[in-house]
KEVO-478626 format. One line per 4 residues: number of its first residue (from 1); their letters; for each residue x, y, z of C-alpha. Coordinates in Angstrom, 2 decimals, decimal comma, padded with zeros to 5 digits. Layout:
N
NUM = a = X/Y/Z  ...
//
This chain:
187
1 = xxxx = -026,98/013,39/010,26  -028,35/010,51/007,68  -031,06/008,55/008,22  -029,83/004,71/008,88
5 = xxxx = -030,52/003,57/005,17  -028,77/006,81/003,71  -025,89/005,85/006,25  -026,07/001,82/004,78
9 = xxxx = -026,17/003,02/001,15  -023,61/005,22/001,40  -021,42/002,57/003,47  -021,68/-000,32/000,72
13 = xxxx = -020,82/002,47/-002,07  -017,54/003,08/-000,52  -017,19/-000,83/-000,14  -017,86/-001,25/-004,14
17 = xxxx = -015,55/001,93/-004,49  -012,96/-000,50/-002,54  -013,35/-002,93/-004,10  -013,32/-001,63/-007,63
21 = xxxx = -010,11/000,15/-006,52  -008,93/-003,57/-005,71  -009,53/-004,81/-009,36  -008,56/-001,83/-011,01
25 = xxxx = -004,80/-001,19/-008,99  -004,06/-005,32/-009,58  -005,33/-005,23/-013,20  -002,60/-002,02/-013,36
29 = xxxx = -000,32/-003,70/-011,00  -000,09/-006,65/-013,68  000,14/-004,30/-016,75  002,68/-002,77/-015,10
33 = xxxx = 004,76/-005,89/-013,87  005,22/-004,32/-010,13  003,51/-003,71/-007,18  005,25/-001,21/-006,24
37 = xxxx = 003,28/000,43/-009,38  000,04/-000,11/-007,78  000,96/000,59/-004,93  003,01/004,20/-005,67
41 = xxxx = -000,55/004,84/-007,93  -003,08/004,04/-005,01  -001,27/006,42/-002,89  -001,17/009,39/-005,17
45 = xxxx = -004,92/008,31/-005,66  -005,74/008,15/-001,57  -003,71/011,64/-001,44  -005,72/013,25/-004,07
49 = xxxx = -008,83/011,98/-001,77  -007,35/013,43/001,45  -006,37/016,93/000,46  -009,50/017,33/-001,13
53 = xxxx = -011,16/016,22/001,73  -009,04/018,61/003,70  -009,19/021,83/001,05  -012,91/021,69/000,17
57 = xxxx = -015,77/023,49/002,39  -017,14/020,57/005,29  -020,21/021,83/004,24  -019,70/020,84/000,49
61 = xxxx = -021,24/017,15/000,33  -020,27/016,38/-003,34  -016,90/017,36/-002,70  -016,70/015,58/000,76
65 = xxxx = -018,47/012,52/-001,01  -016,03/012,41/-003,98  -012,93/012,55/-001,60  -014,53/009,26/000,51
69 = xxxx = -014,99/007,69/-002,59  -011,15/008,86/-003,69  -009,82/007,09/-000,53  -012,05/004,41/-000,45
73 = xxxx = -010,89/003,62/-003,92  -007,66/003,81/-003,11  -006,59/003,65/-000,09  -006,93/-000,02/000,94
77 = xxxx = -004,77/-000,99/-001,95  -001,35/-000,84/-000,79  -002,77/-003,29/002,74  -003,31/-005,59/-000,24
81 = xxxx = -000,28/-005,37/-002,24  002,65/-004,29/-000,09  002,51/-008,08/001,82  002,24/-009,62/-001,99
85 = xxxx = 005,44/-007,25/-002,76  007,25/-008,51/000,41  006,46/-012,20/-000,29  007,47/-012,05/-003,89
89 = xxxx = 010,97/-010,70/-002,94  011,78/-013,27/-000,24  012,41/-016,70/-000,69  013,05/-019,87/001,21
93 = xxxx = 010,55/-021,79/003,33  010,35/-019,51/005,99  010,70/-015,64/005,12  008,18/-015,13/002,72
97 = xxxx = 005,77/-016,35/005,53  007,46/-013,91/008,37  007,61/-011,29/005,93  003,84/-011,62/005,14
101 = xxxx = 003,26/-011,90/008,60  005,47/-008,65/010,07  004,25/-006,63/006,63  000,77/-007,09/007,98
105 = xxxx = 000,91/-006,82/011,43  002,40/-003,20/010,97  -000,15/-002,44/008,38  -003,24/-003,44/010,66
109 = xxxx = -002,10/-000,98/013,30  -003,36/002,24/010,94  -007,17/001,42/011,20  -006,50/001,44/014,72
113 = xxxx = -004,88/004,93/015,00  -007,45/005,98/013,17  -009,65/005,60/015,65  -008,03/007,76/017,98
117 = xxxx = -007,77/010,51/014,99  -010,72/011,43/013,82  -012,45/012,26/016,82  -016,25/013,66/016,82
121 = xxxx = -014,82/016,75/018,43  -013,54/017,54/014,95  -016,98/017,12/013,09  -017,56/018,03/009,86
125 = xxxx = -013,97/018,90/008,95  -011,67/015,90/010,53  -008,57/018,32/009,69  -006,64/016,07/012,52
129 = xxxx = -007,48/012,51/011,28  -007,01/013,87/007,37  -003,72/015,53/008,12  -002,51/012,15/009,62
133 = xxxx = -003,97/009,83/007,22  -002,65/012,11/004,28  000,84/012,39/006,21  000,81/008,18/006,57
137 = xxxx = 000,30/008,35/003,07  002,54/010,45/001,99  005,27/008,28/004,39  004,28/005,27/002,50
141 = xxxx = 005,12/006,47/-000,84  008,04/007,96/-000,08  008,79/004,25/001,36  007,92/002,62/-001,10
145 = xxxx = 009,78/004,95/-003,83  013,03/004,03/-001,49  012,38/000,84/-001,61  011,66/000,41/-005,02
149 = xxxx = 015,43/002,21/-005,59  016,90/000,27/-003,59  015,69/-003,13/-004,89  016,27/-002,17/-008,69
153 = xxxx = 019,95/-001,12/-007,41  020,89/-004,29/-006,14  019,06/-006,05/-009,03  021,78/-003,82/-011,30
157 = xxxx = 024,44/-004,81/-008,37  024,16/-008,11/-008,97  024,22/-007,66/-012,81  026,97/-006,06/-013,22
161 = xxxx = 029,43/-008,50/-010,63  027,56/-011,82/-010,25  028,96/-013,80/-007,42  030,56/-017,30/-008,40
165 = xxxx = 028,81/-020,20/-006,22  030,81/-023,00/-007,97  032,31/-024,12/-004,95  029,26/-024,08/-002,77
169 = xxxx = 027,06/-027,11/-002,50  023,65/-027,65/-003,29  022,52/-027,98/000,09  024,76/-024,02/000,48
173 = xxxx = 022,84/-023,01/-002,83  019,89/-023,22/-001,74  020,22/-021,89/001,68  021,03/-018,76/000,16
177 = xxxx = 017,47/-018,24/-000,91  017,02/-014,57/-002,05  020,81/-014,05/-002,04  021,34/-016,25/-004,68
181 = xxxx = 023,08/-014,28/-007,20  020,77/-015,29/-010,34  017,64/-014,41/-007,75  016,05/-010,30/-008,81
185 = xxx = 013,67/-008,66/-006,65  010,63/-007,90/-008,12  009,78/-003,94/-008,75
//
């Protein structure tokens, strides 16, 4: 129901709202030596942005506006970060590439579904495509939260018994790429 350059301003401030989400989550991501950081943070953010999206009156602009701009902010963050994440913790000539690769693949298929979600039908209120994209959300932090345990475990793992490679040679060292016993994944 907005005229065309309503529709246009509004559009490019949830692309600066992206965007500053993009310089702010990195900025944090670096303070905080781990993407999974940034990437746990933009997903409480995009959460936030849902539920108020879902919990406030459809006929409440500021309150519909400030959730957009709450998952604008935040949401495109982990798209961004999760294939850095994966790269960082492979190594070798090959899987950091396939990682990238499979990492965002998977992650291009969500603005497709959402597609299918939020469906005029469901004008003002989008409770289905919300509910989803706040469920997806929630699915990613848990993921990442596992992952981030299980990474940090095997980093203490490998602390606490490293593996002797004295008898390997150097062509066998470096084949074993990430399982090289002085390699640590990155939290």
């Amino acid at each position: 129901g907005y005229s065309t350059q309503t529709a246009q301003l509004l559009t490019a401030l949830t692309n600066f709202m992206a965007f500053s989400g993009m310089a702010s989550i990195a900025y944090i991501a670096k303070m905080a030596r781990g993407s999974s950081n940034a990437i746990a943070l933009s997903n409480v953010v995009t959460m936030v942005g849902f539920l108020l999206a879902l919990l406030a009156p459809s006929n409440s602009a500021a309150a519909q506006l400030t959730a957009l701009f709450l998952f604008s902010f935040a949401s495109p963050q982990p798209a961004a970060h999760g294939p850095a994440w994966e790269m960082a913790n492979q190594q070798g000539s090959t899987k950091p590439a396939m990682a990238a690769a499979i990492t965002s693949a998977f992650g291009g298929l969500g603005p497709l579904a959402t597609a299918f979600v939020y469906r005029d039908r469901d004008s003002p209120a989008f409770v289905l495509g919300h509910t989803v994209c706040l469920s997806m959300t929630v699915t990613c932090l848990l993921a990442t939260a596992l992952l981030r345990w299980m990474l940090s475990s095997e980093n203490d793992r490998r602390d606490r018994d490293p593996a002797d490679i004295s008898g390997l040679t150097m062509e066998q060292v470096q084949d074993l790429a990430d399982n090289h016993p002085d390699f640590r994944y990155k939290i």
